[in-house]
C-alpha positions as CSV (number, residue, x, y, z in Angstrom):
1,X,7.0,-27.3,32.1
2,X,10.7,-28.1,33.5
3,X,11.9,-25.6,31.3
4,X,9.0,-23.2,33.3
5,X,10.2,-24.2,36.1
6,X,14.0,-23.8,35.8
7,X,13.6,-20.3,34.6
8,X,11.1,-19.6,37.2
9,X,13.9,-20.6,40.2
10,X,16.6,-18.9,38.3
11,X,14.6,-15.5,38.1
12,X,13.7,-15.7,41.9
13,X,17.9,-16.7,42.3
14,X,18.5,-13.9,40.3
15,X,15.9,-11.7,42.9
16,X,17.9,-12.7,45.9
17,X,21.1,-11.8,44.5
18,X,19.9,-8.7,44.1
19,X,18.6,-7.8,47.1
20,X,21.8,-8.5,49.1
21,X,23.2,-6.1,46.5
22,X,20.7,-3.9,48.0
23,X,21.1,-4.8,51.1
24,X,25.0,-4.2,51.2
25,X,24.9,-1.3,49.6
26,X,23.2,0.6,51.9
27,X,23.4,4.7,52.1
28,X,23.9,6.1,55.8
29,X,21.0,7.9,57.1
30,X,20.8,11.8,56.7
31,X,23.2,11.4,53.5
32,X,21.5,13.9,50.4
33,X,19.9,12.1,47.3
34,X,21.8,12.6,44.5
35,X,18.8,13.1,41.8
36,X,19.4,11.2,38.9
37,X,22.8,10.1,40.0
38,X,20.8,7.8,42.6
39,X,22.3,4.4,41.4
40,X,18.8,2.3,40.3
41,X,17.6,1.0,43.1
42,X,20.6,0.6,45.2
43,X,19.5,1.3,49.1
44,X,17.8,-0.5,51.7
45,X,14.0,-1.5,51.4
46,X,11.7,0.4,53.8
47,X,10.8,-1.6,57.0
48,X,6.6,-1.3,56.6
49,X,4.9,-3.5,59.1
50,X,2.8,-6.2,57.4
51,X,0.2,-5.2,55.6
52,X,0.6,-1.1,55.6
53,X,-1.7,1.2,53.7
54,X,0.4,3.9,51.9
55,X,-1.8,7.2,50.7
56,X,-0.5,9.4,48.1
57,X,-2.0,12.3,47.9
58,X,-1.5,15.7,45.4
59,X,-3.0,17.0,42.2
60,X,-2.4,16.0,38.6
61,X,1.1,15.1,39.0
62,X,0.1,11.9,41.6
63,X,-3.2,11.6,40.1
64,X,-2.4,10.1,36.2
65,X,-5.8,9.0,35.6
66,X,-5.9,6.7,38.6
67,X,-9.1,4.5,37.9
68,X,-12.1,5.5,40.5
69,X,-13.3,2.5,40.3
70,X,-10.8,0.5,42.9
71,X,-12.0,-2.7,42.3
72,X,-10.4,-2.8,38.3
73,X,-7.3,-3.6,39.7
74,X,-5.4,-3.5,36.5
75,X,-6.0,1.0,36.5
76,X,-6.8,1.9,40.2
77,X,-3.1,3.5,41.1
78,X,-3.0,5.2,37.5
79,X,0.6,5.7,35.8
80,X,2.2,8.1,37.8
81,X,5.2,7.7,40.5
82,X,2.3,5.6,42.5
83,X,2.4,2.9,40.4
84,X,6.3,2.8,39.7
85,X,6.7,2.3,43.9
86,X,3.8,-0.2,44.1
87,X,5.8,-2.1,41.6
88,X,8.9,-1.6,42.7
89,X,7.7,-2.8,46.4
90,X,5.6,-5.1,45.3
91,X,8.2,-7.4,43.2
92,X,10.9,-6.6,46.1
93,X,8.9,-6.6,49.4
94,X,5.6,-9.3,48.6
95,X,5.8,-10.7,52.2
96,X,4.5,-7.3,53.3
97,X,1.5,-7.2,51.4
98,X,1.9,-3.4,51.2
99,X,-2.2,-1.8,50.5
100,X,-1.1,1.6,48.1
101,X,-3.8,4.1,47.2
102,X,-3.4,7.0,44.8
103,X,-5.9,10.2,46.2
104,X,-3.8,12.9,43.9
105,X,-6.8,14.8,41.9
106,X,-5.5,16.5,38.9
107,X,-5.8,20.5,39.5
108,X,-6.3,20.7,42.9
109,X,-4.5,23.4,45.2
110,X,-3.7,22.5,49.3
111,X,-6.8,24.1,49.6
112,X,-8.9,22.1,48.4
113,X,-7.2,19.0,49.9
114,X,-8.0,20.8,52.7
115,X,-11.6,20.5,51.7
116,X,-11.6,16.7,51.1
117,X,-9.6,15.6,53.6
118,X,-11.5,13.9,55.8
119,X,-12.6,11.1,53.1
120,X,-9.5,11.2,51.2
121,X,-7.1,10.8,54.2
122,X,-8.3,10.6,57.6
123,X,-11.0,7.8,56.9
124,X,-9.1,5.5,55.2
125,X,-6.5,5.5,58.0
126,X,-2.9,5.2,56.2
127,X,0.1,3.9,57.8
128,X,2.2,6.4,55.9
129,X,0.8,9.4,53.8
130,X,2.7,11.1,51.2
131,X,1.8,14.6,49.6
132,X,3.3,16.5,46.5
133,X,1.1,19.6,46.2
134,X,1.9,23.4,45.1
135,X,2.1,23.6,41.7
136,X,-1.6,24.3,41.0
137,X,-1.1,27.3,43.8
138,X,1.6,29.2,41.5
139,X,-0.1,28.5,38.5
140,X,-3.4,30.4,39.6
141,X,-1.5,33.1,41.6
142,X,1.8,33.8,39.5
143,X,1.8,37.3,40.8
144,X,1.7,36.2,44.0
145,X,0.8,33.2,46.3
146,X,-0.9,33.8,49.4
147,X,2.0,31.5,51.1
148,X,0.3,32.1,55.0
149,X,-2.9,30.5,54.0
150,X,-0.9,27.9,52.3
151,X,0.9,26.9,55.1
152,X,-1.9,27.6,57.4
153,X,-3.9,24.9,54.9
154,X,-0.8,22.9,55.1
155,X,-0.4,22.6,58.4
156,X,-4.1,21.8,59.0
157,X,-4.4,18.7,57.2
158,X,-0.7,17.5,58.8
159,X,-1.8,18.4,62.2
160,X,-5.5,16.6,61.5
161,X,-3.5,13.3,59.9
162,X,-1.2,12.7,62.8
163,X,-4.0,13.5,65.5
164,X,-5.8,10.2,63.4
165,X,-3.0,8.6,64.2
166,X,0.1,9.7,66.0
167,X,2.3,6.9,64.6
168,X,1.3,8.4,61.2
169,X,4.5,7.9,58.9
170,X,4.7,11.0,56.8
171,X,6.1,12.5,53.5
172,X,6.2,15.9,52.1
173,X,8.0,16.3,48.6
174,X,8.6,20.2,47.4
175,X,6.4,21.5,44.2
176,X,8.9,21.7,41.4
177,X,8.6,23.1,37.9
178,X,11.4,23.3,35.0
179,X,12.3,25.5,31.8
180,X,10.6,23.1,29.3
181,X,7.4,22.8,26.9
182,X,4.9,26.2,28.0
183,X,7.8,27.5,30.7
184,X,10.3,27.4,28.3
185,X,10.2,31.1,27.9
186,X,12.7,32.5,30.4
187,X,9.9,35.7,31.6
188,X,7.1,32.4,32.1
189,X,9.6,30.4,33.7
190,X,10.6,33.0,36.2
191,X,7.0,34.1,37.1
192,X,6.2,29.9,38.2
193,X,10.0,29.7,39.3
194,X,9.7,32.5,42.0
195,X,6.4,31.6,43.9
196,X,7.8,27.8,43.8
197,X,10.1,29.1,45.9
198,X,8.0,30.6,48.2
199,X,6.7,27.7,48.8
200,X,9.1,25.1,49.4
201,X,10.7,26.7,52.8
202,X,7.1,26.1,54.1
203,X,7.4,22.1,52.8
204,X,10.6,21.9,54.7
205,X,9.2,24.1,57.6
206,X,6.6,21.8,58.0
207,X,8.6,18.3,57.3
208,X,10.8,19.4,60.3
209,X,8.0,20.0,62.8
210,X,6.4,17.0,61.8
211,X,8.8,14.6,61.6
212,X,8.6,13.9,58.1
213,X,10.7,12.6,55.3
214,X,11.4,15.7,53.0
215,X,12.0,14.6,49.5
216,X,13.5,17.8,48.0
217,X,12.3,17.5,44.1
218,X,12.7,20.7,43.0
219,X,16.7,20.3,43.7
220,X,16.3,16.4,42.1
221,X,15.0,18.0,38.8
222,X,17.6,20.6,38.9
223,X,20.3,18.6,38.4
224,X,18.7,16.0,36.4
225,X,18.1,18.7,34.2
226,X,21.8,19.9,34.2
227,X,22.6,16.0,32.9
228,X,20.4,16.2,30.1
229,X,17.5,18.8,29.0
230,X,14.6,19.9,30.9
231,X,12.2,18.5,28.0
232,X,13.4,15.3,29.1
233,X,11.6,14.9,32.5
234,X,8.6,17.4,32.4
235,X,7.4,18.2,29.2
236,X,5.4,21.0,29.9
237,X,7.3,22.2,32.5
238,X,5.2,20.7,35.0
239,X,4.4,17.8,34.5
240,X,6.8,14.6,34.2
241,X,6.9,12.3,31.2
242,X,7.9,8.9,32.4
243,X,11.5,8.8,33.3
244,X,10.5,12.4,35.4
245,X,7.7,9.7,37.3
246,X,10.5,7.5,37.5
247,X,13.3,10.0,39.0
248,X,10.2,11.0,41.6
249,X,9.7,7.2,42.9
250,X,13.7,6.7,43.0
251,X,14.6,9.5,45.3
252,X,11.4,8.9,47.2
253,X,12.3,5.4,47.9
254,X,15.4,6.6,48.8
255,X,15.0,9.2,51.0
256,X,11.9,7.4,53.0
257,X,14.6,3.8,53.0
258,X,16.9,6.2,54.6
259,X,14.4,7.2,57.4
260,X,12.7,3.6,58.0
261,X,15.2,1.3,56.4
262,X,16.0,-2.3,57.0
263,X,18.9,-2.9,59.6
């Protein structure tokens, strides 16, 4: 039991130590994430009030099987990104007693969280929301995605969130897709490349008018993918294994620590 104990108050020493790492090695605000170069976990924690409800929302890429049945606590959030930060936050910042919920439903287009946003988003009243949508768009309309209605769809359920709540913390992170598994082939990967980036001046658009943390992914695989191959984040192209989960979370804690960091 002293033996328990000993290691116990050495692991929690060790915990401290590295938070004031974290602490002092803080990144100005406004500075650019630098994909996979982003050094572990080496910024400021996010200042959440107690208590705060964080919603992710998106398709399959968020989603990762989260269990619909929240009270089995050991599969509600799933395996994707979600998880990674609850961890993360939850080992880090357990004072807060942060309340995460995963919403992402595997193929669904802005559209159709257009459709279910009332019970996915505006009634359970998040502190901060955080959406990753698009891909599902290009893959249904690779000759061309109707990018007005996608906004238009866009904007609806932002405008809808913060008139829920105008303190409403929000992030928007760009679709992203990579020359790997069924987009290896450089005439498929051009067709999914080219509407993706039709899209993603309407994520920044948007994160701009809104106030919102823009996590740029697209540009975070991109150079991830220059380090090593594409194969090694999304295997499909689309869809990350888990070190491309694990990219997502670090640059979205990032970015959002940047915006509502610690002093």
């Amino acid at each position: 039991m002293n033996d328990r104990r000993n290691f116990l108050r050495s692991g929690l020493a060790l915990a401290s130590l590295a938070n004031l790492t974290v602490f002092a090695s803080a990144r100005e605000p406004g500075a650019t994430a630098r994909s996979s170069a982003a050094e572990g976990y080496g910024y400021r924690l996010p200042a959440f009030k107690h208590g705060s409800r964080l919603l992710f929302q998106g398709d399959s890429i968020t989603d990762m099987k989260w269990g619909r049945n929240q009270k089995d606590r050991n599969h509600y959030l799933g395996h994707s990104y979600v998880f990674l930060l609850a961890a993360r936050l939850g080992v880090d910042m357990p004072e807060a007693e942060l309340d995460f919920y995963n919403r992402g439903i595997s193929g669904h287009k802005v559209g159709d969280l257009r459709d279910r946003w009332l019970a996915d988003a505006i009634d359970m009243k998040p502190d901060l929301l955080s959406i990753l949508i698009g891909v599902n768009d290009v893959g249904r309309n690779l000759d061309g995605v109707d990018v007005d209605k996608w906004e238009t769809d866009y904007r609806f359920i932002l405008n809808a969130s913060r008139k829920a709540n105008p303190e409403l913390k929000l992030v928007l992170l760009d679709p992203f897709v990579l020359p790997s598994g069924r987009l290896a082939q450089e005439a498929m990967f051009k067709k999914w490349r080219d509407q993706v980036e039709r899209l993603i001046p309407i994520v920044g658009r948007l994160a701009e008018e809104f106030d919102a943390v823009h996590v740029k992914t697209q540009d975070v695989f991109d150079a991830a993918a220059e380090k090593v191959s594409p194969e090694h984040w999304l295997w499909d192209g689309v869809h990350p294994l888990p070190q491309g989960h694990e990219l997502i979370a670090r640059n979205w804690l990032y970015e959002v620590s940047a915006r509502w960091g610690t002093a």
